[in-house]
Structure formats: structure tokens, C-alpha cells
PAZAPA-4460 file (N, C-alpha, C; in steps of 0.05 Angstrom, whole numbers, plus 32768, in hexadecimal, padded with zeros to 4 digits):
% residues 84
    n_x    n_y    n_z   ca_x   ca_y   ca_z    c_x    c_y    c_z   seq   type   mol
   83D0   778F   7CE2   83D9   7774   7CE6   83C5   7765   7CF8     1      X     A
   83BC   7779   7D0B   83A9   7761   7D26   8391   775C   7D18     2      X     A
   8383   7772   7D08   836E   7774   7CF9   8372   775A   7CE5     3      X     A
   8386   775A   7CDA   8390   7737   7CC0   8383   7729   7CD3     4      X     A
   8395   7726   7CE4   8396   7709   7CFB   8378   7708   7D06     5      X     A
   8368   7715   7D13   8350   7717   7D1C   8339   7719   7D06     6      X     A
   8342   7718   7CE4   832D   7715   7CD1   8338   76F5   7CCC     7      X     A
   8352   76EC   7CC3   8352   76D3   7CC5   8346   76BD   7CD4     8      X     A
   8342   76BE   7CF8   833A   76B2   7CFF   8322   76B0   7D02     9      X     A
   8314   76C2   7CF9   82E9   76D0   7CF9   82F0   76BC   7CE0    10      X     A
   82FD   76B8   7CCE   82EF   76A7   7CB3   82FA   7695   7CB9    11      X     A
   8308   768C   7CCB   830B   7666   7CCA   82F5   7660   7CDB    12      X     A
   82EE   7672   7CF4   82E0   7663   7D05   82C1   766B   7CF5    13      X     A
   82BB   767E   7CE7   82A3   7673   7CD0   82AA   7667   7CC2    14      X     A
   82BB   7658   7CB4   82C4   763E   7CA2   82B7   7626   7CAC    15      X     A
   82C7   7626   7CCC   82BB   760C   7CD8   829E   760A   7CEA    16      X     A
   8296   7620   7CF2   826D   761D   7CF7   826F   761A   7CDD    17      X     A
   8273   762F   7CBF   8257   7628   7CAD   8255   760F   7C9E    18      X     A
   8269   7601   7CA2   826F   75E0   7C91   8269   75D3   7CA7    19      X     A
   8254   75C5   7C9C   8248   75A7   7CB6   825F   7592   7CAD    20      X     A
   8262   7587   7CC7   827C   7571   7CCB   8272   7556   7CBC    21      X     A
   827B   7547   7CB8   8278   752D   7CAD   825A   7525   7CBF    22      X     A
   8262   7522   7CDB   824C   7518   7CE8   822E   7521   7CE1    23      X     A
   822B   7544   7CDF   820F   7545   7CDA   8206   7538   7CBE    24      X     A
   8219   7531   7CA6   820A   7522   7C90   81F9   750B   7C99    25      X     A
   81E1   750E   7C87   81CE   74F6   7C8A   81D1   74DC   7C80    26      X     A
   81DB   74CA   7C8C   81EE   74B0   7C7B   81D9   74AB   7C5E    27      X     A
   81D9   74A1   7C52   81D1   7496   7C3E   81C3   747B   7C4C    28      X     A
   81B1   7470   7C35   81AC   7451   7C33   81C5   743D   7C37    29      X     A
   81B5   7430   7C48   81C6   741A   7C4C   81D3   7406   7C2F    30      X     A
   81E7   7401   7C2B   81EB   73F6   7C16   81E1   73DA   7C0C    31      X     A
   81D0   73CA   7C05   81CC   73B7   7C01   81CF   73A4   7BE3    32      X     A
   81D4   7390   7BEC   81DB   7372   7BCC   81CB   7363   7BD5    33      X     A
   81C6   735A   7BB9   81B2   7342   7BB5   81C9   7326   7BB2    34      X     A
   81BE   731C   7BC4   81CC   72FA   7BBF   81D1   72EE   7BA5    35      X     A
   81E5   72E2   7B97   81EB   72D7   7B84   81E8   72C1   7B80    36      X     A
   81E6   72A9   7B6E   81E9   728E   7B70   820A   728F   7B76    37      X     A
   8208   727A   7B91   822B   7277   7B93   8231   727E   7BAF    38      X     A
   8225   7295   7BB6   8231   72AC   7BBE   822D   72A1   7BE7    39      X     A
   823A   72A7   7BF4   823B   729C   7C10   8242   72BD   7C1A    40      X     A
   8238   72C1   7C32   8236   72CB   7C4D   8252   72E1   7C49    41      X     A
   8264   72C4   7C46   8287   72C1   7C4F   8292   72DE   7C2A    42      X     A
   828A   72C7   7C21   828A   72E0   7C02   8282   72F8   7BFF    43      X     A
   826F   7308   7C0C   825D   731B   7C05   8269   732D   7C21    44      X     A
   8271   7322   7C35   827B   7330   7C4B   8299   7337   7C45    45      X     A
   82AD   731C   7C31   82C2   732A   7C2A   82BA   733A   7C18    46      X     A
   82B3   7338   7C03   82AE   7356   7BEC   82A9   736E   7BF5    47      X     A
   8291   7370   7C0F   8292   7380   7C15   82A4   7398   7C31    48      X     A
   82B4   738A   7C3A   82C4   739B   7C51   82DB   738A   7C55    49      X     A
   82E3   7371   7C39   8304   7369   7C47   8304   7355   7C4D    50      X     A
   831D   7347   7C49   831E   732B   7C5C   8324   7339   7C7C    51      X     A
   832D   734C   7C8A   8333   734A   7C9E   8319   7356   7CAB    52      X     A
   8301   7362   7CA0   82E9   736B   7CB2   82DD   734A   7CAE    53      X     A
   82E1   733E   7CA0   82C6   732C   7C91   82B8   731F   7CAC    54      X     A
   82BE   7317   7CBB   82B7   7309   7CD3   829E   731D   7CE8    55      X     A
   82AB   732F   7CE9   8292   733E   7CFA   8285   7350   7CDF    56      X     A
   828C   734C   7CC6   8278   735A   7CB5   8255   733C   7CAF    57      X     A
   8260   7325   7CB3   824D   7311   7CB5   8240   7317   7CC1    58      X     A
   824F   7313   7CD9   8233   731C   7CF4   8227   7336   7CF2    59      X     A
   8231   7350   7CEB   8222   735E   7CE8   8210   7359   7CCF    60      X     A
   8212   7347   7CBB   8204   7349   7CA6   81E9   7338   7CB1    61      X     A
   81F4   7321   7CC5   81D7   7318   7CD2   81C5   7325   7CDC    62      X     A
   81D1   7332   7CEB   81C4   7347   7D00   81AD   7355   7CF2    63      X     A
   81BB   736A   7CD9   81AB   737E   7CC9   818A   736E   7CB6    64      X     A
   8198   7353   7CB6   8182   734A   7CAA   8177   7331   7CB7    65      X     A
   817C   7331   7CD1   816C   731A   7CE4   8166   7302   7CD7    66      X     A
   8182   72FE   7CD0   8190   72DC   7CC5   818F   72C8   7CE2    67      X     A
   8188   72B7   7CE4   818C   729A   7CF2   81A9   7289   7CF4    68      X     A
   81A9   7292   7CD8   81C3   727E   7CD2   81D1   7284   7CC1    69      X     A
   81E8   7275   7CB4   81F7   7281   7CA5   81F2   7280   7C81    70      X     A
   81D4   727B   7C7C   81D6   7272   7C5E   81C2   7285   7C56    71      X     A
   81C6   728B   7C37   81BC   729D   7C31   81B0   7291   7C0D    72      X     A
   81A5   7292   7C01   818F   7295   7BE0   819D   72A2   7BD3    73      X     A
   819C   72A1   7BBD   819B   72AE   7BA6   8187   72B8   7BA0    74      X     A
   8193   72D5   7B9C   8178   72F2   7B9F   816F   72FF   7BAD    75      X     A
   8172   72EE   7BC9   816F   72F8   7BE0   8183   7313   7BE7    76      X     A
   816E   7324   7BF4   8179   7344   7BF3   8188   734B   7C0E    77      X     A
   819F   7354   7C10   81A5   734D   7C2C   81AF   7371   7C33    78      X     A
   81B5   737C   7C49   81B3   739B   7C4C   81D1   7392   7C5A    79      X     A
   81E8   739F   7C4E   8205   73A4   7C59   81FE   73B8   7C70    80      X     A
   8214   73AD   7C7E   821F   73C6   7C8E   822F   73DE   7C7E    81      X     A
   8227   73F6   7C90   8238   7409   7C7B   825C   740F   7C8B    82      X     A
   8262   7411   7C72   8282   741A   7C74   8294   7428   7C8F    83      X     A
   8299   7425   7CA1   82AB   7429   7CAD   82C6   7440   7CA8    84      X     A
***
């Protein structure tokens, strides 16, 4: 019985060293869209994280791509923030 109990816990606690946690993954590319005809700041920040992020997803969308202001082209390539 102690031998069960003392092999069970040798293979959880190798379960959890040999699987790297979420954190060591290497994020991916940043996700990025190309501007549409139409398409505003306000639009592209809701599509991408929500009407209730949309506000600090702008500013971060300035930030990433060292916007001035709030207007944006058609075609113009812009780099999202990634997902939360």
C-alpha cells in the first residue's frame, strides 16, 4: 500500500517537471490586419477583443504601431495586441 502511494506521487510529481507550463511556450507572432476601406481604429479594436476591452485595445493598438492619432488607410498593416 505505501509502495502504491509513494509510486503515485514519483509520477505526478514527474507529470508536472516533465510538461512545461503554459508560461515556458514561445508566444507566437503577433497577430496582425490589414486596414479595410471603411474600417476605423474603433472597428478593428471591437472585432478584435470586444466592446468592453475596445478602449485600451486602441491605445494599445497605437502604441504597437506608433500611431499619432486616431486614423488609419486602407491596407495599412497594423500589429494587434495579443489575447489576454
Amino acid at each position: 500500500m505505501l509502495f502504491c502511494l509513494l509510486l503515485a506521487v514519483a509520477g505526478g510529481l514527474f507529470t508536472l517537471v516533465g510538461v512545461p507550463g503554459q508560461a515556458a511556450d514561445r508566444p507566437g507572432p503577433a497577430p496582425v490586419v490589414i486596414v479595410q476601406p471603411g474600417d476605423t481604429l474603433w472597428d478593428i479594436a471591437t472585432r478584435h477583443s470586444g466592446v468592453r476591452r475596445r478602449d485600451a485595445t486602441i491605445e494599445e493598438i497605437r502604441r504597437l504601431n506608433h500611431l499619432d492619432g486616431y486614423s488609419v488607410d486602407a491596407g495599412q498593416r497594423l500589429t494587434l495586441p495579443r489575447q489576454r
